[in-house]
KOLROVEX-866401 format. One record per residue (C-alpha): residue number from 1; residue in three letters; chain; x, y, z. Coordinates in nm, 2 decimals. Each point is the difference from the previous one (the first is absolute). Example, Ala and Ser with C-alpha at 12.3 -4.5 7.8 and 13.67 -1.06 7.14 Angstrom:
REM residues 2
+-----+---------+--------+--------+--------+--------+
: num : residuo : cadena :     px :     py :     pz :
+-----+---------+--------+--------+--------+--------+
:   1 :     Ala :      A :   1.23 :  -0.45 :   0.78 :
:   2 :     Ser :      A :   0.14 :   0.34 :  -0.07 :
+-----+---------+--------+--------+--------+--------+
REM end
This chain:
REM residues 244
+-----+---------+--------+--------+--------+--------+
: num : residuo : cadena :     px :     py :     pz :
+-----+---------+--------+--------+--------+--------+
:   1 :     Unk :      A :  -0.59 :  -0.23 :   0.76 :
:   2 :     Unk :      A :   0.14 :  -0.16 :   0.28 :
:   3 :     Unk :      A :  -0.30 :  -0.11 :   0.14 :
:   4 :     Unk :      A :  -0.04 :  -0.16 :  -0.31 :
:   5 :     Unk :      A :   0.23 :  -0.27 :   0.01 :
:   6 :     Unk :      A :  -0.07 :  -0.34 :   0.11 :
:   7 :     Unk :      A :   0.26 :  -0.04 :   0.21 :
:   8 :     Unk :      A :  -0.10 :   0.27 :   0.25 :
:   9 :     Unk :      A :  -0.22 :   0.00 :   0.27 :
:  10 :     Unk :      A :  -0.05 :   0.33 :   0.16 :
:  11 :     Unk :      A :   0.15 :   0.33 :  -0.07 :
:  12 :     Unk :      A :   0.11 :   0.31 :   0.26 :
:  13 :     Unk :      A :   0.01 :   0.28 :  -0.18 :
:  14 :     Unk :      A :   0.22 :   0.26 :   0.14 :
:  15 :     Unk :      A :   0.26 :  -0.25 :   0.13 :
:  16 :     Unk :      A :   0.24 :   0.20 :   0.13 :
:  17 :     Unk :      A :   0.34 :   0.00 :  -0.19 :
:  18 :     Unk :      A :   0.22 :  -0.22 :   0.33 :
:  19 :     Unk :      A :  -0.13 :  -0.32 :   0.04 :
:  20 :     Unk :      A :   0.00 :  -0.02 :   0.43 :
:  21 :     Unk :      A :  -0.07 :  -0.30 :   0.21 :
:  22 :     Unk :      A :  -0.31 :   0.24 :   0.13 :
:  23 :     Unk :      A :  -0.09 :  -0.02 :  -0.37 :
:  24 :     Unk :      A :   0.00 :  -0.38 :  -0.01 :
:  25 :     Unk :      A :  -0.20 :  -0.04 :   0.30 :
:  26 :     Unk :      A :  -0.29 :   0.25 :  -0.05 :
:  27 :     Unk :      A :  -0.08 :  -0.19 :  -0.34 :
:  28 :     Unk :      A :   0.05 :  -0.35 :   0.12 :
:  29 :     Unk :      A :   0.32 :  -0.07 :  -0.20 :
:  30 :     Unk :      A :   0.18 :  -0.32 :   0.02 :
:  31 :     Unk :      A :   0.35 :   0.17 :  -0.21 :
:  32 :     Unk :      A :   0.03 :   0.25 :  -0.24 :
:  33 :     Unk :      A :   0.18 :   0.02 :  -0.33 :
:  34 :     Unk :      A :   0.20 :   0.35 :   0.00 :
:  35 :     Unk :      A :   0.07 :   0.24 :   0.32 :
:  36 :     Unk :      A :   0.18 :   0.01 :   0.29 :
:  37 :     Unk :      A :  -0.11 :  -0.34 :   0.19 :
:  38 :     Unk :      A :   0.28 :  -0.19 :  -0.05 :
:  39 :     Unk :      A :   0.20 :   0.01 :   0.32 :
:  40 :     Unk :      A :  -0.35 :  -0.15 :   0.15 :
:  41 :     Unk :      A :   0.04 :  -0.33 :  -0.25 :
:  42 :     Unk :      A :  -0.37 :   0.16 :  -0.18 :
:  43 :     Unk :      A :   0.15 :   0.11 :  -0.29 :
:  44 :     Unk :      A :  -0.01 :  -0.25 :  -0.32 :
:  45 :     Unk :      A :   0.11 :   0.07 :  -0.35 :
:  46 :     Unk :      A :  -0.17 :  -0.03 :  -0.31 :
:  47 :     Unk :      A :   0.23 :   0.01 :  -0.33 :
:  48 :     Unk :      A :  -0.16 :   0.22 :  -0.29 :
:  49 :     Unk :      A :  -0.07 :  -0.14 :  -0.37 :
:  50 :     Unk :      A :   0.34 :   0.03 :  -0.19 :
:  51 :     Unk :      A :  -0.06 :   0.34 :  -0.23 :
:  52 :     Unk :      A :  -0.23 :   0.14 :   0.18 :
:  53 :     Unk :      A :   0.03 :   0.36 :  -0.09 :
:  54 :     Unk :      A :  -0.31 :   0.29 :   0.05 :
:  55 :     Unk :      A :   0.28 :   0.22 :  -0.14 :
:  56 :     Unk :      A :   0.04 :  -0.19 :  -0.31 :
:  57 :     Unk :      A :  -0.41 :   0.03 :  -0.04 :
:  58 :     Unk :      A :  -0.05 :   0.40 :   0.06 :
:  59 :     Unk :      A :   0.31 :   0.00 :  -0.24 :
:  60 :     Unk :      A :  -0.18 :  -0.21 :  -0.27 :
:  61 :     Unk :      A :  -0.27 :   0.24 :   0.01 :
:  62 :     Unk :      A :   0.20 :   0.29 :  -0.05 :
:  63 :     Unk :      A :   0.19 :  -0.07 :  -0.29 :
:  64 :     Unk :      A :  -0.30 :  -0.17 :  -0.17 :
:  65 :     Unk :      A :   0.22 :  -0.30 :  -0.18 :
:  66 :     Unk :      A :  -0.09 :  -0.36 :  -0.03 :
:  67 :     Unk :      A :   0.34 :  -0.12 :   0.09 :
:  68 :     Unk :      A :  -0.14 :  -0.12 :   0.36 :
:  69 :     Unk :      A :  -0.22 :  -0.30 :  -0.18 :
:  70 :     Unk :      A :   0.28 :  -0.24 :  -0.01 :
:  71 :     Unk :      A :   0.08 :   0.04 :   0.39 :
:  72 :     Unk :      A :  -0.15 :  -0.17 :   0.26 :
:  73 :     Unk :      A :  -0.02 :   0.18 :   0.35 :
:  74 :     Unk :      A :  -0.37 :   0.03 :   0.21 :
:  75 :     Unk :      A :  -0.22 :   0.27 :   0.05 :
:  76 :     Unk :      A :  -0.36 :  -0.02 :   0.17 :
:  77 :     Unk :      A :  -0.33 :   0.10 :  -0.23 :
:  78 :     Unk :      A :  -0.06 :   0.37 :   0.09 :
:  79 :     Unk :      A :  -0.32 :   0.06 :   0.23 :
:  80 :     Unk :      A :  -0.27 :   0.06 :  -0.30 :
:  81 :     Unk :      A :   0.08 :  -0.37 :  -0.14 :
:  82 :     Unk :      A :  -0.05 :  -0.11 :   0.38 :
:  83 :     Unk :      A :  -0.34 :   0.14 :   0.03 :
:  84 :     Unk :      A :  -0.14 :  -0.19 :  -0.32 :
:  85 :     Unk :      A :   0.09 :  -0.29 :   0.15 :
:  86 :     Unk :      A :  -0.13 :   0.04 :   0.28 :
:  87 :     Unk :      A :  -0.32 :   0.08 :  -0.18 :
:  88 :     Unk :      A :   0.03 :  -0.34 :  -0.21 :
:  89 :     Unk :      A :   0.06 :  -0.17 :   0.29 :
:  90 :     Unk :      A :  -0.31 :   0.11 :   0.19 :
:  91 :     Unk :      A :  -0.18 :  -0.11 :  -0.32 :
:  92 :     Unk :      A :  -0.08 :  -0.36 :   0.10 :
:  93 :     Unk :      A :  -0.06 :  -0.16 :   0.34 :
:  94 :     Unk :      A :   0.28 :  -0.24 :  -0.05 :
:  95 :     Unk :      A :   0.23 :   0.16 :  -0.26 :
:  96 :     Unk :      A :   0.31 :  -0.09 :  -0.21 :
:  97 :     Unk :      A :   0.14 :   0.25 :  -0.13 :
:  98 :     Unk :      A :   0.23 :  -0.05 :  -0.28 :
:  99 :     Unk :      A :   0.19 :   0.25 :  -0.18 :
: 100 :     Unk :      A :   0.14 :  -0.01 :  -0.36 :
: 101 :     Unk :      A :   0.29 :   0.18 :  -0.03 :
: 102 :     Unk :      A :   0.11 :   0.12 :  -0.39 :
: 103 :     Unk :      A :   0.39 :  -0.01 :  -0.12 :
: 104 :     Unk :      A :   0.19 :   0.32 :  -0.03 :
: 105 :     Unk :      A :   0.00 :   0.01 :  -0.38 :
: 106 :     Unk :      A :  -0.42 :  -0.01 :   0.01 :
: 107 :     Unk :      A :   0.01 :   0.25 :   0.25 :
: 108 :     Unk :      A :   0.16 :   0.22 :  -0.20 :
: 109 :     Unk :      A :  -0.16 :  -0.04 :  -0.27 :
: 110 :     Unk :      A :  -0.36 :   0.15 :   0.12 :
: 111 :     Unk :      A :   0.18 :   0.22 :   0.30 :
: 112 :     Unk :      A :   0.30 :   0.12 :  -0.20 :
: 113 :     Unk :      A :   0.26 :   0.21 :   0.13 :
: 114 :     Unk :      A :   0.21 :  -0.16 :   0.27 :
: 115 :     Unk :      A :  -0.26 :  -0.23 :   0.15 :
: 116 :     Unk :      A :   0.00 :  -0.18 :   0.15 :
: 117 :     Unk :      A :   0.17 :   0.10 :   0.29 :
: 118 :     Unk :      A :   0.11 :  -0.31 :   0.16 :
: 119 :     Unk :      A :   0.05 :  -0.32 :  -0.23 :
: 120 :     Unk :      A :  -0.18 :  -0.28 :  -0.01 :
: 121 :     Unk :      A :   0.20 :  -0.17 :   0.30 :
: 122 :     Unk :      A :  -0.08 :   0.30 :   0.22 :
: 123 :     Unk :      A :  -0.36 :  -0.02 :  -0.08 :
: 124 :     Unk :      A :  -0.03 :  -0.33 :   0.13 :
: 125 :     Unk :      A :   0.20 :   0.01 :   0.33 :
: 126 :     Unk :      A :  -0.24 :   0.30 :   0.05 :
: 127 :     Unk :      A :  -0.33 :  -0.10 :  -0.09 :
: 128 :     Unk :      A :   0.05 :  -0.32 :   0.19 :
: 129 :     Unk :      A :   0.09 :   0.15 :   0.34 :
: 130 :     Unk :      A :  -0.38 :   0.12 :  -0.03 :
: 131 :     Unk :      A :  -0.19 :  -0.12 :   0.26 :
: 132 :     Unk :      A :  -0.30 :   0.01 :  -0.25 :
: 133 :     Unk :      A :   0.18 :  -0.22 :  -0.26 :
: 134 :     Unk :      A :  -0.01 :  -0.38 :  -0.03 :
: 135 :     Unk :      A :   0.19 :  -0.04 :  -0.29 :
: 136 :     Unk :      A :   0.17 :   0.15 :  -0.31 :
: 137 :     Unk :      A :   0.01 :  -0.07 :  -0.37 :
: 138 :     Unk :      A :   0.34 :   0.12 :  -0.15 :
: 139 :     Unk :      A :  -0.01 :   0.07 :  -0.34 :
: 140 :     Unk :      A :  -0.41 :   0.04 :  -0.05 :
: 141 :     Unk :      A :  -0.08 :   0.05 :  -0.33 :
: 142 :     Unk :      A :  -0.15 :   0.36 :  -0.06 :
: 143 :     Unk :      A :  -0.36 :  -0.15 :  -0.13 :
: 144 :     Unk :      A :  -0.18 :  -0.20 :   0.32 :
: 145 :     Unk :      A :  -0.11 :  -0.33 :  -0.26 :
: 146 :     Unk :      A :  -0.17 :  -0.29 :   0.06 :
: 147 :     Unk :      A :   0.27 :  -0.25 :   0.03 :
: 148 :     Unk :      A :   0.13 :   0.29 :   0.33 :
: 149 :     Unk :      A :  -0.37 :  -0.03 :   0.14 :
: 150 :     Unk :      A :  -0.03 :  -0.35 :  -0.04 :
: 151 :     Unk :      A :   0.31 :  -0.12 :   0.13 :
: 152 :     Unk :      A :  -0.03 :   0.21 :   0.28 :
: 153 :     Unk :      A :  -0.36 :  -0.05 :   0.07 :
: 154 :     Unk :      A :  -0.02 :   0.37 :   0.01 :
: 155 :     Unk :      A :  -0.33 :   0.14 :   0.17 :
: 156 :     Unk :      A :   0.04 :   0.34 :  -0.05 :
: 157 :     Unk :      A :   0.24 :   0.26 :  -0.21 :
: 158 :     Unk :      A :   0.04 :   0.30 :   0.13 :
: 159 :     Unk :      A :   0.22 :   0.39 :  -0.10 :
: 160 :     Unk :      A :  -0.02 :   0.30 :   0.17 :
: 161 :     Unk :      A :  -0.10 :   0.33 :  -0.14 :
: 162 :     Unk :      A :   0.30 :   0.04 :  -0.19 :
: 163 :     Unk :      A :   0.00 :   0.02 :  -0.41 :
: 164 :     Unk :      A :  -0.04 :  -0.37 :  -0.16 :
: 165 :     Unk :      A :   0.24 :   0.06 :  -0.32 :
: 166 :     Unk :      A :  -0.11 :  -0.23 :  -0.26 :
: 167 :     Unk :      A :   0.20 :  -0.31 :  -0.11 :
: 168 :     Unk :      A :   0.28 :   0.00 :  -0.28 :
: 169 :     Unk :      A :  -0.27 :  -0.07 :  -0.26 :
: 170 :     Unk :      A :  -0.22 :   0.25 :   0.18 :
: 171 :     Unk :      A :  -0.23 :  -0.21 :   0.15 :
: 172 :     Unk :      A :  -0.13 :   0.00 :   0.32 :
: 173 :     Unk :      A :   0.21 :  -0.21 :   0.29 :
: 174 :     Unk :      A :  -0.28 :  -0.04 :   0.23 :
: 175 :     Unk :      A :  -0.29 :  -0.16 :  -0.30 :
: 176 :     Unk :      A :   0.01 :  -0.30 :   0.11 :
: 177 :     Unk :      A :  -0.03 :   0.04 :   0.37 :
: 178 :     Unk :      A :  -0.31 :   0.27 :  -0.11 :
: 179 :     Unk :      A :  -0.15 :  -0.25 :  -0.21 :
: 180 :     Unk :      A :  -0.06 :  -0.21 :   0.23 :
: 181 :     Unk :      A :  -0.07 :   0.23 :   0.29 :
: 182 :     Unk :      A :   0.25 :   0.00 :   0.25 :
: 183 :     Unk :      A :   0.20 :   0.37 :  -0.07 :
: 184 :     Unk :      A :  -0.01 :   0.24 :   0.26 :
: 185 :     Unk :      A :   0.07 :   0.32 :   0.02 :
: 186 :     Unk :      A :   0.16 :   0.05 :   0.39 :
: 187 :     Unk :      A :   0.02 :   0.39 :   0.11 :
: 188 :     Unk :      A :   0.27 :  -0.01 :   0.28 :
: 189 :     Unk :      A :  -0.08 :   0.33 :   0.12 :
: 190 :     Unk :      A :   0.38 :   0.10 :  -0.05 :
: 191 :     Unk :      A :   0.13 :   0.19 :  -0.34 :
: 192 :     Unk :      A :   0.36 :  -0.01 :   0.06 :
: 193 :     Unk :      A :   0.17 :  -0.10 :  -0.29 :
: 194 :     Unk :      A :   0.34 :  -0.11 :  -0.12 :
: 195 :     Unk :      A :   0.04 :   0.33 :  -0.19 :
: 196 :     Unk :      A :  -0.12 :   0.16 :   0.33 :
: 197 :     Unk :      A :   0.28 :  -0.14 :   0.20 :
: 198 :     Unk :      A :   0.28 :   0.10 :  -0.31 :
: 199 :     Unk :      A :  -0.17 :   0.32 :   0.00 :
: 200 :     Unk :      A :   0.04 :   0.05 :   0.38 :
: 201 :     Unk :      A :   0.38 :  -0.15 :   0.00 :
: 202 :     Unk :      A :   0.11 :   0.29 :  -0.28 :
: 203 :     Unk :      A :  -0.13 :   0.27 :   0.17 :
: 204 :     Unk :      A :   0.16 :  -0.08 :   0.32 :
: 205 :     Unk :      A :   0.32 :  -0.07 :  -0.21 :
: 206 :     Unk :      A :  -0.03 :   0.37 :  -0.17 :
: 207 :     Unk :      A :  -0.05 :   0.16 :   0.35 :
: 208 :     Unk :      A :   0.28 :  -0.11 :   0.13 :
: 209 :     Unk :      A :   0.22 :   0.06 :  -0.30 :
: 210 :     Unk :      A :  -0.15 :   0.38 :   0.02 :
: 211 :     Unk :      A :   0.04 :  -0.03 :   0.39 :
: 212 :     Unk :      A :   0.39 :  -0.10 :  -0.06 :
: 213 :     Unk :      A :   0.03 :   0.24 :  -0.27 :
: 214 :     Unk :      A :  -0.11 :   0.32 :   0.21 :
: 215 :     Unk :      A :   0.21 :  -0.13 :   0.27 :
: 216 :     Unk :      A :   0.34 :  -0.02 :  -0.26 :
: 217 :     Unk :      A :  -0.10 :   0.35 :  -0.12 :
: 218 :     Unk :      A :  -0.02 :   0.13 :   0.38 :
: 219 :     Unk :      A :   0.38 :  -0.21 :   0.06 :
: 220 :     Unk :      A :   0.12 :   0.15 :  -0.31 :
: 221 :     Unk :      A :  -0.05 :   0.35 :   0.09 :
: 222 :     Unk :      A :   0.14 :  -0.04 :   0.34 :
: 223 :     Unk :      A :   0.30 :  -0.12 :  -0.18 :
: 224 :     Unk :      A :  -0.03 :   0.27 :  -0.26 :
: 225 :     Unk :      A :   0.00 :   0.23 :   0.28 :
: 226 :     Unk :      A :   0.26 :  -0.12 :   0.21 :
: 227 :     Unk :      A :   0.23 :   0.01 :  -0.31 :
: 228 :     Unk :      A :  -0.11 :   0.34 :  -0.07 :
: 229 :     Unk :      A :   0.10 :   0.08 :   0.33 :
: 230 :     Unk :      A :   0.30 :  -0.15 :   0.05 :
: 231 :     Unk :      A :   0.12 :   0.20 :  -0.36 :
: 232 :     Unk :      A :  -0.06 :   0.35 :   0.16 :
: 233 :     Unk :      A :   0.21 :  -0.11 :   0.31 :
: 234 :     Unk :      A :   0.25 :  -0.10 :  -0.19 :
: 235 :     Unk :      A :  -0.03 :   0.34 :  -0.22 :
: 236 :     Unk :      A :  -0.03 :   0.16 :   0.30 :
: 237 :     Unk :      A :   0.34 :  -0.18 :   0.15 :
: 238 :     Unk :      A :   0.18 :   0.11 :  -0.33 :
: 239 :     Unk :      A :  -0.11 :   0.39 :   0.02 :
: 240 :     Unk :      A :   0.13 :   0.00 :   0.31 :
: 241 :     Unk :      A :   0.35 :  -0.16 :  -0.07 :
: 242 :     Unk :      A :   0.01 :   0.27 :  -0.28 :
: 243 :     Unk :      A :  -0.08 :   0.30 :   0.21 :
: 244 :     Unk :      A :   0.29 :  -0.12 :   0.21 :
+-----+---------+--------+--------+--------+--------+
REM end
Protein backbone atom coordinates (compact mmCIF):
# COMPACT_ATOMS: atom_id res chain seq x y z
CA UNK A 1 0.00 0.00 0.00
CA UNK A 2 2.60 2.08 1.01
CA UNK A 3 4.68 1.46 -1.77
CA UNK A 4 2.00 2.49 -3.62
CA UNK A 5 1.91 6.07 -3.10
CA UNK A 6 3.44 8.57 -5.24
CA UNK A 7 5.02 10.34 -2.85
CA UNK A 8 7.33 7.54 -1.66
CA UNK A 9 10.45 6.41 -2.77
CA UNK A 10 11.75 3.38 -1.14
CA UNK A 11 10.37 1.35 1.72
CA UNK A 12 12.33 -0.58 4.78
CA UNK A 13 10.22 -2.90 5.92
CA UNK A 14 10.80 -4.02 9.39
CA UNK A 15 11.88 -0.49 10.53
CA UNK A 16 12.45 -0.86 13.85
CA UNK A 17 9.89 0.98 16.15
CA UNK A 18 12.83 4.06 17.61
CA UNK A 19 13.91 6.08 14.92
CA UNK A 20 18.09 6.33 15.91
CA UNK A 21 20.58 8.52 14.25
CA UNK A 22 22.27 4.82 13.24
CA UNK A 23 18.82 4.42 11.54
CA UNK A 24 19.20 7.67 9.59
CA UNK A 25 22.57 6.94 8.40
CA UNK A 26 22.43 3.30 7.21
CA UNK A 27 19.50 4.46 4.78
CA UNK A 28 20.95 7.63 3.60
CA UNK A 29 18.40 9.95 5.45
CA UNK A 30 18.60 13.60 5.31
CA UNK A 31 15.62 14.03 8.47
CA UNK A 32 12.97 12.06 9.52
CA UNK A 33 9.37 12.81 10.33
CA UNK A 34 8.51 10.87 13.78
CA UNK A 35 11.28 9.27 16.37
CA UNK A 36 13.68 10.19 18.63
CA UNK A 37 16.15 12.54 16.37
CA UNK A 38 15.32 15.60 17.57
CA UNK A 39 17.95 16.68 19.93
CA UNK A 40 20.33 16.06 16.71
CA UNK A 41 18.16 18.98 14.65
CA UNK A 42 17.01 15.64 12.09
CA UNK A 43 13.72 15.54 13.20
CA UNK A 44 10.98 17.47 11.06
CA UNK A 45 7.26 17.50 11.52
CA UNK A 46 4.64 16.80 9.25
CA UNK A 47 0.91 17.88 10.33
CA UNK A 48 -1.79 15.14 9.54
CA UNK A 49 -5.08 15.90 7.41
CA UNK A 50 -7.66 17.43 9.90
CA UNK A 51 -10.22 14.20 10.58
CA UNK A 52 -8.15 11.84 9.89
CA UNK A 53 -9.47 8.91 11.77
CA UNK A 54 -8.69 4.78 10.93
CA UNK A 55 -10.82 4.40 14.02
CA UNK A 56 -13.75 6.17 12.66
CA UNK A 57 -13.30 3.71 9.33
CA UNK A 58 -13.10 0.16 11.15
CA UNK A 59 -16.10 1.71 13.11
CA UNK A 60 -18.03 2.50 9.94
CA UNK A 61 -17.74 -1.00 8.97
CA UNK A 62 -18.92 -2.38 12.00
CA UNK A 63 -22.02 -0.75 12.56
CA UNK A 64 -22.88 -0.98 8.81
CA UNK A 65 -24.79 2.74 8.61
CA UNK A 66 -24.47 5.31 5.93
CA UNK A 67 -24.17 8.14 8.28
CA UNK A 68 -20.22 8.45 7.34
CA UNK A 69 -21.17 9.74 3.51
CA UNK A 70 -21.61 13.27 4.54
CA UNK A 71 -18.03 13.40 6.30
CA UNK A 72 -14.92 14.09 4.87
CA UNK A 73 -11.71 12.53 6.40
CA UNK A 74 -8.98 10.27 4.06
CA UNK A 75 -8.32 6.81 3.76
CA UNK A 76 -5.95 5.15 1.12
CA UNK A 77 -7.63 2.49 -1.60
CA UNK A 78 -6.99 -0.94 0.01
CA UNK A 79 -4.21 -3.15 -1.72
CA UNK A 80 -6.64 -5.13 -4.26
CA UNK A 81 -7.68 -1.61 -5.86
CA UNK A 82 -3.83 -0.86 -6.08
CA UNK A 83 -3.00 -3.90 -8.02
CA UNK A 84 -5.54 -3.06 -10.88
CA UNK A 85 -4.01 -0.08 -11.35
CA UNK A 86 -1.01 -1.12 -11.54
CA UNK A 87 -2.20 -3.55 -14.14
CA UNK A 88 -3.93 -0.48 -16.16
CA UNK A 89 -1.03 1.31 -15.88
CA UNK A 90 1.30 -1.29 -17.36
CA UNK A 91 -1.28 -1.38 -20.18
CA UNK A 92 0.24 1.24 -22.52
CA UNK A 93 3.84 2.37 -23.06
CA UNK A 94 3.03 5.87 -22.07
CA UNK A 95 -0.10 5.71 -19.99
CA UNK A 96 -2.66 8.10 -18.43
CA UNK A 97 -4.53 6.76 -16.30
CA UNK A 98 -7.70 8.36 -15.31
CA UNK A 99 -10.04 7.23 -12.87
CA UNK A 100 -13.88 7.98 -12.61
CA UNK A 101 -14.99 8.04 -9.34
CA UNK A 102 -19.09 7.57 -8.76
CA UNK A 103 -21.09 9.67 -5.91
CA UNK A 104 -22.06 8.01 -2.71
CA UNK A 105 -25.81 7.87 -3.56
CA UNK A 106 -24.87 5.67 -7.02
CA UNK A 107 -22.73 3.70 -5.12
CA UNK A 108 -25.23 2.66 -3.12
CA UNK A 109 -27.47 2.12 -5.26
CA UNK A 110 -25.77 -1.09 -7.05
CA UNK A 111 -23.46 -1.95 -3.72
CA UNK A 112 -26.11 -1.35 -1.16
CA UNK A 113 -25.61 -1.77 2.34
CA UNK A 114 -23.24 0.71 3.90
CA UNK A 115 -21.06 1.38 0.91
CA UNK A 116 -19.38 2.88 0.34
CA UNK A 117 -17.03 2.99 2.95
CA UNK A 118 -15.31 6.21 2.58
CA UNK A 119 -17.30 9.12 0.75
CA UNK A 120 -16.70 10.57 -2.19
CA UNK A 121 -14.02 13.13 -0.77
CA UNK A 122 -12.07 10.23 0.68
CA UNK A 123 -12.03 8.37 -2.53
CA UNK A 124 -10.36 11.09 -4.26
CA UNK A 125 -7.57 12.08 -1.80
CA UNK A 126 -6.91 8.31 -2.02
CA UNK A 127 -6.99 7.37 -5.45
CA UNK A 128 -4.92 10.37 -6.33
CA UNK A 129 -1.99 9.65 -3.97
CA UNK A 130 -1.59 6.57 -6.58
CA UNK A 131 1.40 6.59 -8.11
CA UNK A 132 -0.38 4.86 -11.12
CA UNK A 133 -3.00 7.67 -11.45
CA UNK A 134 -2.85 10.80 -13.53
CA UNK A 135 -6.01 12.13 -12.90
CA UNK A 136 -9.55 11.75 -11.40
CA UNK A 137 -13.08 12.28 -12.55
CA UNK A 138 -15.38 13.09 -9.45
CA UNK A 139 -18.79 12.44 -10.01
CA UNK A 140 -18.50 9.84 -13.23
CA UNK A 141 -21.60 8.93 -14.46
CA UNK A 142 -22.28 5.10 -13.88
CA UNK A 143 -22.60 4.45 -18.02
CA UNK A 144 -18.92 5.20 -19.71
CA UNK A 145 -20.80 7.32 -22.99
CA UNK A 146 -19.59 8.91 -25.77
CA UNK A 147 -19.48 12.49 -24.81
CA UNK A 148 -16.90 10.79 -21.43
CA UNK A 149 -14.82 9.02 -24.27
CA UNK A 150 -14.74 11.83 -26.50
CA UNK A 151 -13.88 14.56 -24.26
CA UNK A 152 -11.38 12.67 -22.70
CA UNK A 153 -9.95 11.12 -25.79
CA UNK A 154 -10.14 7.88 -23.98
CA UNK A 155 -8.02 4.95 -25.56
CA UNK A 156 -8.95 2.37 -23.53
CA UNK A 157 -11.77 1.35 -20.73
CA UNK A 158 -10.96 -0.90 -18.59
CA UNK A 159 -12.88 -3.08 -14.90
CA UNK A 160 -11.52 -5.63 -13.12
CA UNK A 161 -12.99 -8.94 -12.53
CA UNK A 162 -15.48 -7.72 -10.33
CA UNK A 163 -19.58 -8.02 -11.17
CA UNK A 164 -20.56 -5.12 -13.75
CA UNK A 165 -24.21 -4.36 -12.26
CA UNK A 166 -26.27 -3.08 -15.02
CA UNK A 167 -27.45 0.66 -15.25
CA UNK A 168 -30.71 2.10 -13.58
CA UNK A 169 -32.59 1.16 -16.76
CA UNK A 170 -30.71 -2.13 -16.87
CA UNK A 171 -28.49 -1.49 -19.43
CA UNK A 172 -25.12 -2.19 -19.80
CA UNK A 173 -22.56 0.79 -18.51
CA UNK A 174 -19.69 -0.39 -20.47
CA UNK A 175 -21.80 -0.64 -24.39
CA UNK A 176 -20.45 2.07 -25.62
CA UNK A 177 -16.75 1.60 -24.82
CA UNK A 178 -17.54 -2.34 -26.15
CA UNK A 179 -18.95 -1.07 -29.19
CA UNK A 180 -16.35 0.42 -30.23
CA UNK A 181 -13.74 -1.87 -28.93
CA UNK A 182 -11.73 -0.49 -26.31
CA UNK A 183 -13.27 -2.59 -22.85
CA UNK A 184 -10.98 -4.65 -21.12
CA UNK A 185 -11.33 -6.95 -18.78
CA UNK A 186 -7.97 -6.48 -16.31
CA UNK A 187 -7.31 -9.64 -13.86
CA UNK A 188 -5.13 -8.07 -11.07
CA UNK A 189 -4.24 -11.26 -9.70
CA UNK A 190 -5.54 -10.06 -6.22
CA UNK A 191 -9.31 -11.09 -4.93
CA UNK A 192 -9.49 -9.03 -1.90
CA UNK A 193 -12.51 -7.36 -1.69
CA UNK A 194 -14.27 -4.55 0.26
CA UNK A 195 -16.60 -7.19 1.90
CA UNK A 196 -13.33 -9.15 2.43
CA UNK A 197 -11.79 -6.48 4.50
CA UNK A 198 -15.46 -5.78 6.58
CA UNK A 199 -15.51 -9.44 6.93
CA UNK A 200 -11.98 -9.59 8.31
CA UNK A 201 -12.57 -6.29 10.70
CA UNK A 202 -15.89 -8.17 12.41
CA UNK A 203 -14.27 -11.11 13.21
CA UNK A 204 -11.32 -9.56 14.83
CA UNK A 205 -13.99 -7.31 16.62
CA UNK A 206 -16.01 -10.60 17.90
CA UNK A 207 -12.71 -12.20 19.12
CA UNK A 208 -11.89 -9.72 21.11
CA UNK A 209 -15.30 -9.15 22.58
CA UNK A 210 -15.20 -13.13 23.38
CA UNK A 211 -11.45 -12.64 24.45
CA UNK A 212 -12.80 -9.70 27.01
CA UNK A 213 -15.71 -11.60 27.91
CA UNK A 214 -13.77 -14.89 29.12
CA UNK A 215 -11.49 -12.53 30.79
CA UNK A 216 -14.67 -10.60 32.83
CA UNK A 217 -15.97 -14.15 33.59
CA UNK A 218 -12.45 -15.30 35.04
CA UNK A 219 -12.35 -11.44 37.16
CA UNK A 220 -15.86 -12.15 38.22
CA UNK A 221 -15.20 -15.41 39.84
CA UNK A 222 -12.22 -14.24 41.53
CA UNK A 223 -14.41 -11.62 42.95
CA UNK A 224 -17.14 -14.07 43.54
CA UNK A 225 -14.70 -16.04 45.38
CA UNK A 226 -13.11 -13.60 47.41
CA UNK A 227 -16.54 -12.49 48.60
CA UNK A 228 -17.40 -15.94 49.29
CA UNK A 229 -14.53 -16.03 51.32
CA UNK A 230 -14.48 -13.16 53.13
CA UNK A 231 -18.42 -14.25 54.26
CA UNK A 232 -17.13 -17.49 55.98
CA UNK A 233 -14.40 -15.47 57.89
CA UNK A 234 -16.73 -13.27 59.00
CA UNK A 235 -19.13 -16.36 59.99
CA UNK A 236 -16.33 -17.78 61.22
CA UNK A 237 -15.42 -14.40 63.51
CA UNK A 238 -19.13 -14.46 64.78
CA UNK A 239 -19.16 -18.38 65.93
CA UNK A 240 -16.40 -17.59 67.78
CA UNK A 241 -17.63 -14.39 69.64
CA UNK A 242 -20.62 -16.62 70.43
CA UNK A 243 -18.74 -19.54 71.85
CA UNK A 244 -17.16 -16.97 74.10
Amino acid sequence: MVRAIKWVDEIVEGAPYVTTLETLDKYNCDFCVHGEVKRAGRYRECKRTQGVSTTDLVGRMLLMTKAHHSNMVSFPPYIGHVDFLEMVYKQADKPYVIVGLHFDQEVNRYKRKNYPIMNIHERTLSVLACRYVSEVVIGAPYAVGKDLLDHFKVDLVCHGKTEVFPDKDGADPYAEPRRRGIFRTIDSGNNLTTDDIVQRIIENRLQFEARNQKKEAKEMAVIEAMKRREHQQQEVLQDEATAH
